[in-house]
Structure formats: C-alpha cells, structure tokens
PDB file of the backbone (N, CA, C, O) and the ligand in Angstrom, with CONECT records:
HET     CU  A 101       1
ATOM      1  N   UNK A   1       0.847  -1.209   0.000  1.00  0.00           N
ATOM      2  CA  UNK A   1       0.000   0.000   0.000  1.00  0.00           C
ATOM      3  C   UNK A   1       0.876   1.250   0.000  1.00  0.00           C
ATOM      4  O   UNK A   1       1.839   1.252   0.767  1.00  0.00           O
ATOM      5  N   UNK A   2       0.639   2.370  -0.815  1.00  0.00           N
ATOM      6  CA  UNK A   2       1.336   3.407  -0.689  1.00  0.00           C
ATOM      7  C   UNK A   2       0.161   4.427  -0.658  1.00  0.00           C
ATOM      8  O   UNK A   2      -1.059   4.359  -0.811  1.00  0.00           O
ATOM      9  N   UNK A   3       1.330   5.680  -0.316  1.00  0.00           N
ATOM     10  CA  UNK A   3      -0.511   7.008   0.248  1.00  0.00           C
ATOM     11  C   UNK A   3       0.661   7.945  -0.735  1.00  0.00           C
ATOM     12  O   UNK A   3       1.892   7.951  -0.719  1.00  0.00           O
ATOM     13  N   UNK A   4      -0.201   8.598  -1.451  1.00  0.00           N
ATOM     14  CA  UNK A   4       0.208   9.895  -1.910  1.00  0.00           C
ATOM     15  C   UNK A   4      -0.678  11.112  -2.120  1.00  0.00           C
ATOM     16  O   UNK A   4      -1.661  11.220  -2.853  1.00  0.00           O
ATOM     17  N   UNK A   5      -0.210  11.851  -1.450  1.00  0.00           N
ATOM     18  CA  UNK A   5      -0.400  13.291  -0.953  1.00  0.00           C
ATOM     19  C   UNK A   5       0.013  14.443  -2.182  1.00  0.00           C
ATOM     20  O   UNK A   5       1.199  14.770  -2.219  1.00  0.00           O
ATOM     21  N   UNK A   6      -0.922  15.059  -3.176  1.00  0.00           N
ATOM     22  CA  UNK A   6      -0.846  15.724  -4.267  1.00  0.00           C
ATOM     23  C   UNK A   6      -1.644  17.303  -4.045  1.00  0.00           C
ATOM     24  O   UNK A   6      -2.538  17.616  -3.258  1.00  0.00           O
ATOM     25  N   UNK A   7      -0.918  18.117  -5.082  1.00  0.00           N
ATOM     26  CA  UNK A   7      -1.897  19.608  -4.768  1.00  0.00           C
ATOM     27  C   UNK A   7      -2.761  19.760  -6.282  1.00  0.00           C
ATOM     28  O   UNK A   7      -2.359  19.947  -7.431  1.00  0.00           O
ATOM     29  N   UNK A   8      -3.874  19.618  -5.807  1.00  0.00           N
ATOM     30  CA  UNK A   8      -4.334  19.689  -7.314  1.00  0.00           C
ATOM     31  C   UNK A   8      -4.857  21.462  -7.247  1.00  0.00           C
ATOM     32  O   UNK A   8      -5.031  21.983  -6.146  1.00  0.00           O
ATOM     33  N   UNK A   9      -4.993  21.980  -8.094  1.00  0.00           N
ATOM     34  CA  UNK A   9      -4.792  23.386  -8.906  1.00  0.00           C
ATOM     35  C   UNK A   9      -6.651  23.302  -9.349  1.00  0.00           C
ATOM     36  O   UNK A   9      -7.257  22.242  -9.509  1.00  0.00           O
ATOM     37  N   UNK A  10      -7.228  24.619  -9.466  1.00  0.00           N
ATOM     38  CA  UNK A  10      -8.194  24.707  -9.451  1.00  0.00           C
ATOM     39  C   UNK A  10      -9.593  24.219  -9.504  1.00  0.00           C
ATOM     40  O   UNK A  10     -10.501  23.970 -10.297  1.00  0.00           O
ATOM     41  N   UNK A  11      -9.329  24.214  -8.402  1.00  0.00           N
ATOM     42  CA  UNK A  11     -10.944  23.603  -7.392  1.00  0.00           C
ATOM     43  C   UNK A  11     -11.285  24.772  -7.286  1.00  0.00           C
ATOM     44  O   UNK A  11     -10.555  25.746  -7.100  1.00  0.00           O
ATOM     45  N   UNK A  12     -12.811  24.723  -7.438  1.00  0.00           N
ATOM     46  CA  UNK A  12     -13.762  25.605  -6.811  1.00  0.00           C
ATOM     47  C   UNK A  12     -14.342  25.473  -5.768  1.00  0.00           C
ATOM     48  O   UNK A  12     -14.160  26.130  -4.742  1.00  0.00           O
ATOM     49  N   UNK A  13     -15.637  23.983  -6.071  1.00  0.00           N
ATOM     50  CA  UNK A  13     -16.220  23.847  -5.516  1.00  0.00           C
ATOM     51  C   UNK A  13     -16.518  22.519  -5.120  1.00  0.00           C
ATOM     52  O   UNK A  13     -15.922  21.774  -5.899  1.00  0.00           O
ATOM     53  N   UNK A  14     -17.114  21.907  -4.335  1.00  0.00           N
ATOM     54  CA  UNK A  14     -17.494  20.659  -4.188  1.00  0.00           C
ATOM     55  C   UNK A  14     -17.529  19.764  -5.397  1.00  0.00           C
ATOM     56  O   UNK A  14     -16.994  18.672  -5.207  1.00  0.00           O
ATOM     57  N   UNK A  15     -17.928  19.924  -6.348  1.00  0.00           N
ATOM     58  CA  UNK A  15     -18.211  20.190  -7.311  1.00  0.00           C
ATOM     59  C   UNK A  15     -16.751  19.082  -8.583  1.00  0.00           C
ATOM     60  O   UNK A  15     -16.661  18.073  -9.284  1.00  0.00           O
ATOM     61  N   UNK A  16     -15.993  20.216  -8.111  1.00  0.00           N
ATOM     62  CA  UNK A  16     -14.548  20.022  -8.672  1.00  0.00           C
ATOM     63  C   UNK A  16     -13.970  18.351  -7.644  1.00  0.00           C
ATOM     64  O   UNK A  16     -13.370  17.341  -8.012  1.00  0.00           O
ATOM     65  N   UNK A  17     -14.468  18.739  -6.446  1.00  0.00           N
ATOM     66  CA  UNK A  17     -13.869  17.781  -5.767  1.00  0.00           C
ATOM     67  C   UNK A  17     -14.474  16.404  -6.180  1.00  0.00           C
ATOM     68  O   UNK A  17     -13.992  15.286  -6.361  1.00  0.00           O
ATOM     69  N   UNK A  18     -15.784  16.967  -6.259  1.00  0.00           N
ATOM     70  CA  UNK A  18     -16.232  15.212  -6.631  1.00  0.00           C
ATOM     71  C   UNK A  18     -15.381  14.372  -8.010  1.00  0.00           C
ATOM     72  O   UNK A  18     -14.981  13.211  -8.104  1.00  0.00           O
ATOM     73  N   UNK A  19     -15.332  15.443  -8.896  1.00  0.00           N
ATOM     74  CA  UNK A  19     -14.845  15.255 -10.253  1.00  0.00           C
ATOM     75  C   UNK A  19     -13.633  14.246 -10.291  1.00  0.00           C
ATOM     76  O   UNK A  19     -13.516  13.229 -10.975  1.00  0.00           O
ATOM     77  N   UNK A  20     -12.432  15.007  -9.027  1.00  0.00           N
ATOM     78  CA  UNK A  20     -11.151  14.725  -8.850  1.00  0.00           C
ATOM     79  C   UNK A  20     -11.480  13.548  -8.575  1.00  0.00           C
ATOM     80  O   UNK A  20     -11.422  12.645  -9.410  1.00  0.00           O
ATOM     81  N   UNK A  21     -11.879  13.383  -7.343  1.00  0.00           N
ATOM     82  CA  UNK A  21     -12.107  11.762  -7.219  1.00  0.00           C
ATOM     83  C   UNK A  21     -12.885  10.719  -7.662  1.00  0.00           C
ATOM     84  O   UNK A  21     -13.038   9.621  -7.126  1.00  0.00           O
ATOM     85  N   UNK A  22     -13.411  11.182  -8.780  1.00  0.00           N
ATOM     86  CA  UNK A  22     -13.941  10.365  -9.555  1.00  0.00           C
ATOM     87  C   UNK A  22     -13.049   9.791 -10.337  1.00  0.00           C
ATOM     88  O   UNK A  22     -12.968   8.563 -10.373  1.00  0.00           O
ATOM     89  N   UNK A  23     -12.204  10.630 -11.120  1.00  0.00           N
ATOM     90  CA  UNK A  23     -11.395  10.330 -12.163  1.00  0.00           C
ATOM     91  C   UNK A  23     -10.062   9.265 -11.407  1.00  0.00           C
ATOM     92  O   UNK A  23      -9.648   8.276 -12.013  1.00  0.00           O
ATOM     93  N   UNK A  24      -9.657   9.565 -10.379  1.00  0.00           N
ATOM     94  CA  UNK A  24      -8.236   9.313  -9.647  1.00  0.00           C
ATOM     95  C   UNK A  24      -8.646   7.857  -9.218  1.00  0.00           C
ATOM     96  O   UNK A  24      -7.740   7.031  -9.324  1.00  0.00           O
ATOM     97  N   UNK A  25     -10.079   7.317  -8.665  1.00  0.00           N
ATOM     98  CA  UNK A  25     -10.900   6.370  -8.643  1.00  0.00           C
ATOM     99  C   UNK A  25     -10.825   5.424  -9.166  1.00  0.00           C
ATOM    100  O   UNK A  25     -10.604   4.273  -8.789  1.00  0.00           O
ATOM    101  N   UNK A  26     -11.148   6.193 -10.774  1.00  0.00           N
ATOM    102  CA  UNK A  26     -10.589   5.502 -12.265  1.00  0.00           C
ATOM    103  C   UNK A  26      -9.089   4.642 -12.505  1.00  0.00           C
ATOM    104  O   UNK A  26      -8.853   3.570 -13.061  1.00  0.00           O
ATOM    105  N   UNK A  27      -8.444   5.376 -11.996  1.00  0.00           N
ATOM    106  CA  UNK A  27      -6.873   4.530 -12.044  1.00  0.00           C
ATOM    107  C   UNK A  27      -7.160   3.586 -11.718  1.00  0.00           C
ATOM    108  O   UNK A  27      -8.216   3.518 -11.089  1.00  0.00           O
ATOM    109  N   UNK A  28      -6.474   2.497 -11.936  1.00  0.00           N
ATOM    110  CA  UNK A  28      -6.390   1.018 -11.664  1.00  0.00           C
ATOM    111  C   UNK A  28      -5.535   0.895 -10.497  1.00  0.00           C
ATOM    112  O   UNK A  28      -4.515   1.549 -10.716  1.00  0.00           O
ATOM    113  N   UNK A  29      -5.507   0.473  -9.617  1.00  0.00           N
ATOM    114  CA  UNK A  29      -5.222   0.325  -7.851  1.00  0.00           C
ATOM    115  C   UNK A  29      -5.408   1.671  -7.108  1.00  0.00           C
ATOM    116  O   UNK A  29      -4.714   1.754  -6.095  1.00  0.00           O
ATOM    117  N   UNK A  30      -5.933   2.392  -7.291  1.00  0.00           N
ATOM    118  CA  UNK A  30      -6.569   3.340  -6.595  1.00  0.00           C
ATOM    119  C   UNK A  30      -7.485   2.603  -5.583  1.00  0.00           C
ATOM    120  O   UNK A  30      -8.355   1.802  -5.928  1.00  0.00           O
ATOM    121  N   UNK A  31      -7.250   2.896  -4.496  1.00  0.00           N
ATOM    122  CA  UNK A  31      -7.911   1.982  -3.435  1.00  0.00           C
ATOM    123  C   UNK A  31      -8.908   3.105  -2.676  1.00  0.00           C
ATOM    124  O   UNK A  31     -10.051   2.763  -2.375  1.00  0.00           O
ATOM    125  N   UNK A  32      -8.383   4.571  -2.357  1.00  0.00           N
ATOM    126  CA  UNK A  32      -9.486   5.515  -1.360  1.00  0.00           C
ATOM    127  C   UNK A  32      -8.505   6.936  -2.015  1.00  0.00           C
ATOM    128  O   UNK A  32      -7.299   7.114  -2.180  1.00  0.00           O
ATOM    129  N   UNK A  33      -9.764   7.789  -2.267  1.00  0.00           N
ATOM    130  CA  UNK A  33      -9.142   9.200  -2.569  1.00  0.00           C
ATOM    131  C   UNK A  33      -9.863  10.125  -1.927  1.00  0.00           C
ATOM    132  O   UNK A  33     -11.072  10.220  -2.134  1.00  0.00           O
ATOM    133  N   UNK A  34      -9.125  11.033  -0.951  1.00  0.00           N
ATOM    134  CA  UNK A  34     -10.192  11.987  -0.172  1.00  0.00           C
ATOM    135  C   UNK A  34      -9.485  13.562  -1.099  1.00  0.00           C
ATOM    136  O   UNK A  34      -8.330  13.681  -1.509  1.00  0.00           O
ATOM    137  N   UNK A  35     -10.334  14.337  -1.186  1.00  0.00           N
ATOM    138  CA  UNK A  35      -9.760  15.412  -2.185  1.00  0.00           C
ATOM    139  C   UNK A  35     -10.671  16.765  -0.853  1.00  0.00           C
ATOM    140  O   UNK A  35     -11.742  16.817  -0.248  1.00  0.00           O
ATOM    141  N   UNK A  36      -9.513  17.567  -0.974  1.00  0.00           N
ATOM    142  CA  UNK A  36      -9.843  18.313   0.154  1.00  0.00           C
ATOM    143  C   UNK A  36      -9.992  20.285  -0.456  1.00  0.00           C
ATOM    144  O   UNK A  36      -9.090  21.121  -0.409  1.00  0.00           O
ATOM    145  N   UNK A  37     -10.522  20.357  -0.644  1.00  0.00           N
ATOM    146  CA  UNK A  37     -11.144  21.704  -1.278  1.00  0.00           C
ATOM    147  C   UNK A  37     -10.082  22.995  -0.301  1.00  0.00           C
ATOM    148  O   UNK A  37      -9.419  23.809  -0.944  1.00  0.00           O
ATOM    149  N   UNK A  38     -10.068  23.003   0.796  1.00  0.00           N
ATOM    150  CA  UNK A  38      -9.797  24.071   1.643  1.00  0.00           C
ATOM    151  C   UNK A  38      -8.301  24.083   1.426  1.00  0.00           C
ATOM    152  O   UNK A  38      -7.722  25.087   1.011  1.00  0.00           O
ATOM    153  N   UNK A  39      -7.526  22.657   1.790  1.00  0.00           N
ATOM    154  CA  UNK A  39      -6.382  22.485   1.194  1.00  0.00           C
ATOM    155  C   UNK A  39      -5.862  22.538  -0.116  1.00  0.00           C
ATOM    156  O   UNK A  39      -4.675  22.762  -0.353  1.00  0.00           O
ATOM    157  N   UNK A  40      -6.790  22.320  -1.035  1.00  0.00           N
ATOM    158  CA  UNK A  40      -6.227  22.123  -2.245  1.00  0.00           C
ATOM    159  C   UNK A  40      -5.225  21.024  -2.494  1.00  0.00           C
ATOM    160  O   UNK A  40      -4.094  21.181  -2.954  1.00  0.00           O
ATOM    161  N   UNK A  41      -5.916  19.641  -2.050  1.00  0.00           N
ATOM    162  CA  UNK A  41      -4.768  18.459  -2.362  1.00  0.00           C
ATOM    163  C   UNK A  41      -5.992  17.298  -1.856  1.00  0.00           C
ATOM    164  O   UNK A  41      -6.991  17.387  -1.142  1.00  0.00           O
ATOM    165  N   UNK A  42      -5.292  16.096  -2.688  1.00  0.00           N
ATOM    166  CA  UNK A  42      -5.956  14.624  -2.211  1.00  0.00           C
ATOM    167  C   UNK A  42      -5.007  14.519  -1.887  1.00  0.00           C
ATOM    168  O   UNK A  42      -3.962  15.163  -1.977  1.00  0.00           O
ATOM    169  N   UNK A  43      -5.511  13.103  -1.192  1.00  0.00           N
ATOM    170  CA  UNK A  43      -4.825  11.994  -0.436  1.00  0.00           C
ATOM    171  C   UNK A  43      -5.330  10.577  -1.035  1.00  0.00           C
ATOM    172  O   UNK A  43      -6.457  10.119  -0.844  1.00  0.00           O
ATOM    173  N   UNK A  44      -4.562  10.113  -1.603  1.00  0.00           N
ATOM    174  CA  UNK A  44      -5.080   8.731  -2.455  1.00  0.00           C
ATOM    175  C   UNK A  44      -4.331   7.746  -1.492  1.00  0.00           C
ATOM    176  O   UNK A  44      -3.376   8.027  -0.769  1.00  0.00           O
ATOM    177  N   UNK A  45      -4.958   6.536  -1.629  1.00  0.00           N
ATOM    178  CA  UNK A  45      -4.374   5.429  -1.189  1.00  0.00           C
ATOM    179  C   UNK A  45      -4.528   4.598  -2.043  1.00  0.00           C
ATOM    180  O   UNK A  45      -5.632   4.079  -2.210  1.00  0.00           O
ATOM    181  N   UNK A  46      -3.309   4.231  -2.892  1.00  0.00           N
ATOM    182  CA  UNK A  46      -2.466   3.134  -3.740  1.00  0.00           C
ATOM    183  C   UNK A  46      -2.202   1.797  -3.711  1.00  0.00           C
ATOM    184  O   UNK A  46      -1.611   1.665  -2.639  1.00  0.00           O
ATOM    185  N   UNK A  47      -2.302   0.281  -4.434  1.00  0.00           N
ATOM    186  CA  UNK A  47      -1.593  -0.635  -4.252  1.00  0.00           C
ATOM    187  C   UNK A  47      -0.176  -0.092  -4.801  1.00  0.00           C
ATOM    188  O   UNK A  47      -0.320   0.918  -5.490  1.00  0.00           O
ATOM    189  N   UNK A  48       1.281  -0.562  -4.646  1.00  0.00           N
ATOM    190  CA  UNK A  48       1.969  -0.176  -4.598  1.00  0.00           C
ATOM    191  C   UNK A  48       2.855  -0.224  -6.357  1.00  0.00           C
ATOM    192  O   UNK A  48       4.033  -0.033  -6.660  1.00  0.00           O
ATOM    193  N   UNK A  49       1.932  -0.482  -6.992  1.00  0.00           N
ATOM    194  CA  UNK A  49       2.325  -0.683  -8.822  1.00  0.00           C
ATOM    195  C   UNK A  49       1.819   0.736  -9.288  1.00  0.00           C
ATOM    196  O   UNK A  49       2.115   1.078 -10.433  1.00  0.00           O
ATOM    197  N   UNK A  50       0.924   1.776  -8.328  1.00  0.00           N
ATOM    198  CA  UNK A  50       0.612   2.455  -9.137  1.00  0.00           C
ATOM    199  C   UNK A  50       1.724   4.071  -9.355  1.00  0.00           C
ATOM    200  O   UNK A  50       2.432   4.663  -8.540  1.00  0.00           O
ATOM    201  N   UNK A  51       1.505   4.266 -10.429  1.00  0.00           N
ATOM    202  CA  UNK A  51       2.761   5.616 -10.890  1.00  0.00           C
ATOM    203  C   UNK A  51       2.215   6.676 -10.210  1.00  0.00           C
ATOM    204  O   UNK A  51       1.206   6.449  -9.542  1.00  0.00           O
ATOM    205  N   UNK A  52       2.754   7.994 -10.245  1.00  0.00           N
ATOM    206  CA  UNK A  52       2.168   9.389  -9.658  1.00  0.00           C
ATOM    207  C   UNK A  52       1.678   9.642 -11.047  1.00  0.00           C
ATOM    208  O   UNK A  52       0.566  10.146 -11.207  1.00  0.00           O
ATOM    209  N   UNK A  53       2.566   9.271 -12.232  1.00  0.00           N
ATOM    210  CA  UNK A  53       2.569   9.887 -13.626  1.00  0.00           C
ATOM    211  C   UNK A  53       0.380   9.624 -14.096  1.00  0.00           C
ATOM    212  O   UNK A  53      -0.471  10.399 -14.532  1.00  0.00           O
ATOM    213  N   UNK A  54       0.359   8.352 -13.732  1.00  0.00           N
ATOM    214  CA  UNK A  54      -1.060   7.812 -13.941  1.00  0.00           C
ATOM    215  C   UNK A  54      -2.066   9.074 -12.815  1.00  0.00           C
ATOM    216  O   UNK A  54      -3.018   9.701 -13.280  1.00  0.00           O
ATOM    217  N   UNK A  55      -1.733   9.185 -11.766  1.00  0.00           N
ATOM    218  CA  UNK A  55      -2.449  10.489 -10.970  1.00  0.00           C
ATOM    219  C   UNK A  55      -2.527  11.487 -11.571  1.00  0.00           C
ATOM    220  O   UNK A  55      -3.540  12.187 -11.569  1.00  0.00           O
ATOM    221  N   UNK A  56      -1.294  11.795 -12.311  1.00  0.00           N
ATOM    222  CA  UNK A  56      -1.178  13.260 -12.583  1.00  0.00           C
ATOM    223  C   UNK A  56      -2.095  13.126 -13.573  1.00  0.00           C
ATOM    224  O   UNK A  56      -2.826  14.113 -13.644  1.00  0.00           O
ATOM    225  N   UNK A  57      -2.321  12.312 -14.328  1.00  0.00           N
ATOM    226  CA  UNK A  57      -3.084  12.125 -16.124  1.00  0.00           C
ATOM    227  C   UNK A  57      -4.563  12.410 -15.885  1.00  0.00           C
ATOM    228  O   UNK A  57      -5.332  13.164 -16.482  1.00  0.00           O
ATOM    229  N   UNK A  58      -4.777  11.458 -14.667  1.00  0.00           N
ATOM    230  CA  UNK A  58      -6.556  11.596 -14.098  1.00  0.00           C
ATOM    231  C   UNK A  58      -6.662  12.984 -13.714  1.00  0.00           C
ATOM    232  O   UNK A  58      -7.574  13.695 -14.136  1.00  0.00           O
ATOM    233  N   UNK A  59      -5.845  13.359 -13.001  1.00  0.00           N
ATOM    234  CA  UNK A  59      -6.029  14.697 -12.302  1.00  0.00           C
ATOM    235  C   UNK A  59      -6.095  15.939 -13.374  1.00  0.00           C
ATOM    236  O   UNK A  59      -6.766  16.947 -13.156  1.00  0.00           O
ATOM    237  N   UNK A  60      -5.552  15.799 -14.194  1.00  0.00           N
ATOM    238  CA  UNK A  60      -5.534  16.700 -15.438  1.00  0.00           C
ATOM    239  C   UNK A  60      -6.719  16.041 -16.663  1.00  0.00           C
ATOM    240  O   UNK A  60      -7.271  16.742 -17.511  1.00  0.00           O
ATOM    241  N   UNK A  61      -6.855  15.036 -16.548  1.00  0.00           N
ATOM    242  CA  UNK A  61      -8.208  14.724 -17.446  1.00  0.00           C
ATOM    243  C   UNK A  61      -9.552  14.785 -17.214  1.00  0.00           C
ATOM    244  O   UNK A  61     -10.534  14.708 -17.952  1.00  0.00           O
ATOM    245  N   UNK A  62      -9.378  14.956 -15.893  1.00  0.00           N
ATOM    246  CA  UNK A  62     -10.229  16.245 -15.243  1.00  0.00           C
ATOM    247  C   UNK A  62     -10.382  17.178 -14.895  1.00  0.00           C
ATOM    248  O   UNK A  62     -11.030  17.702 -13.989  1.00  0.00           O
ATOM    249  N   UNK A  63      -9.569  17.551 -15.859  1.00  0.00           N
ATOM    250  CA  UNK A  63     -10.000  19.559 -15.745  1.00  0.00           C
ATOM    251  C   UNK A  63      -8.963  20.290 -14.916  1.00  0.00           C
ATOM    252  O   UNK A  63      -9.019  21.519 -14.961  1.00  0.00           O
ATOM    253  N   UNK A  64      -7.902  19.657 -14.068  1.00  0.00           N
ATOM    254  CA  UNK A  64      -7.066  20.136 -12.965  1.00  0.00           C
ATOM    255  C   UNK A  64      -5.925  20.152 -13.000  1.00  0.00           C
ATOM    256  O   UNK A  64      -5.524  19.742 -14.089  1.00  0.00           O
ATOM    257  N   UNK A  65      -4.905  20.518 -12.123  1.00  0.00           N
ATOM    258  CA  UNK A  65      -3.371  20.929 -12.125  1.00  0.00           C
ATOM    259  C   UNK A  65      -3.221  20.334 -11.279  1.00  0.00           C
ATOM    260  O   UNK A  65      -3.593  20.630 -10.144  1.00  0.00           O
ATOM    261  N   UNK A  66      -2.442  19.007 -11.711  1.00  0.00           N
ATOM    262  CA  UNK A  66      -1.621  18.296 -10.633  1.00  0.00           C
ATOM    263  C   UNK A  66      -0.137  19.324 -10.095  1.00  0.00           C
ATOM    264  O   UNK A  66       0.410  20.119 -10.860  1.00  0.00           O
ATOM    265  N   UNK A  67       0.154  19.165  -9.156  1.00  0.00           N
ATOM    266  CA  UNK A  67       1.216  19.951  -8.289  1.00  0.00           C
ATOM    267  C   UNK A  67       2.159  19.082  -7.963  1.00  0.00           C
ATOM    268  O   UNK A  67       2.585  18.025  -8.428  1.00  0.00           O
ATOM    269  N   UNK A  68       2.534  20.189  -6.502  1.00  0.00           N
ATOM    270  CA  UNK A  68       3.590  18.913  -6.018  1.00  0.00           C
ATOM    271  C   UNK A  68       3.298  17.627  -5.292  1.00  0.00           C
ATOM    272  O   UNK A  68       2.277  17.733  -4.613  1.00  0.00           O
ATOM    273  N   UNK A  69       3.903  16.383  -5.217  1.00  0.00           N
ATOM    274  CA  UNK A  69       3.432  15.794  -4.752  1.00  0.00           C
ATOM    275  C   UNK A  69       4.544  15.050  -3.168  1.00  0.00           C
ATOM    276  O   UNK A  69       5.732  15.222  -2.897  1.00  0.00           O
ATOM    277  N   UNK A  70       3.560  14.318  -2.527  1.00  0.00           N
ATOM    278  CA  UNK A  70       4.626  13.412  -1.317  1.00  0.00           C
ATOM    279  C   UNK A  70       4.166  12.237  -1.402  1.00  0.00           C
ATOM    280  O   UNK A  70       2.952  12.040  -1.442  1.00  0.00           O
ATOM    281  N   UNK A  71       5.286  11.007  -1.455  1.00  0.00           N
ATOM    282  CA  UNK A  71       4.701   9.714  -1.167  1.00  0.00           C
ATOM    283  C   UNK A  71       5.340   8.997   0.054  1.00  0.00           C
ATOM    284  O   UNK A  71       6.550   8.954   0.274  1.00  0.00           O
ATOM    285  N   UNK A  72       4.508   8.523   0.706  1.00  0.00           N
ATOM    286  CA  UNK A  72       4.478   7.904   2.230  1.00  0.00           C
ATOM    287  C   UNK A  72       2.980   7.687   3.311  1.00  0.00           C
ATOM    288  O   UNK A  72       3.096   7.208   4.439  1.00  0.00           O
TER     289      UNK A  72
HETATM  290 CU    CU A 101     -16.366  23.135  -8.906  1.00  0.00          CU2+
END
C-alpha cells in the first residue's frame, strides 16, 4: 500500500472535488481518494504498482493541475 499526498490546482467547488475523485478512482489500484477543497490536495491510497505519472493524467483529465506531490 502506498498514500500519496498531491496539490491539485483549481478547485472551486465541491463540485470540482467530486470530479477529482472520480477520475483518480478511475486509475487502476486506486484503493481511497479523499480530495480536500480548503487544502487544495488529495490523499489517495495506492496498491503499490501504481505511478504518480497515472495520478497526474486523471487529475488533469479532469479539468485540474496536478502539483507537487509526497509519497508515504
Ligand atoms: Cu467546482
């Protein structure tokens, strides 16, 4: 299991958030994604095959700016 901690780039609203984690969802071993509006970042939880590169793709194929990210 891996957790990675990302800033995704324009959120508005609830709205946006649902979106994010819909798409990040989508990845294949995506296990739990909480996407946090006030912060401006999810928190995904990973089986441990999955890339950031595959996050960043969902996160931007939905409409958003993947940032920086932390994994741990
Ligand atoms: Cu929105």
């Amino acid at each position: 299991m891996k957790k990675i901690k990302i800033e995704v780039g324009g959120m508005t609203c609830e709205h946006c958030v649902a979106r994010v984690n819909k798409f990040v969802k989508n990845v294949n071993g995506v296990k739990d994604v909480k996407t946090s509006l006030k912060e401006n970042k999810s928190y995904i939880e990973t089986n441990d095959d999955v890339s950031v590169d595959s996050i960043k793709s969902a996160i931007e194929d939905a409409g958003y700016k993947p940032g920086k990210y932390e994994i741990g």
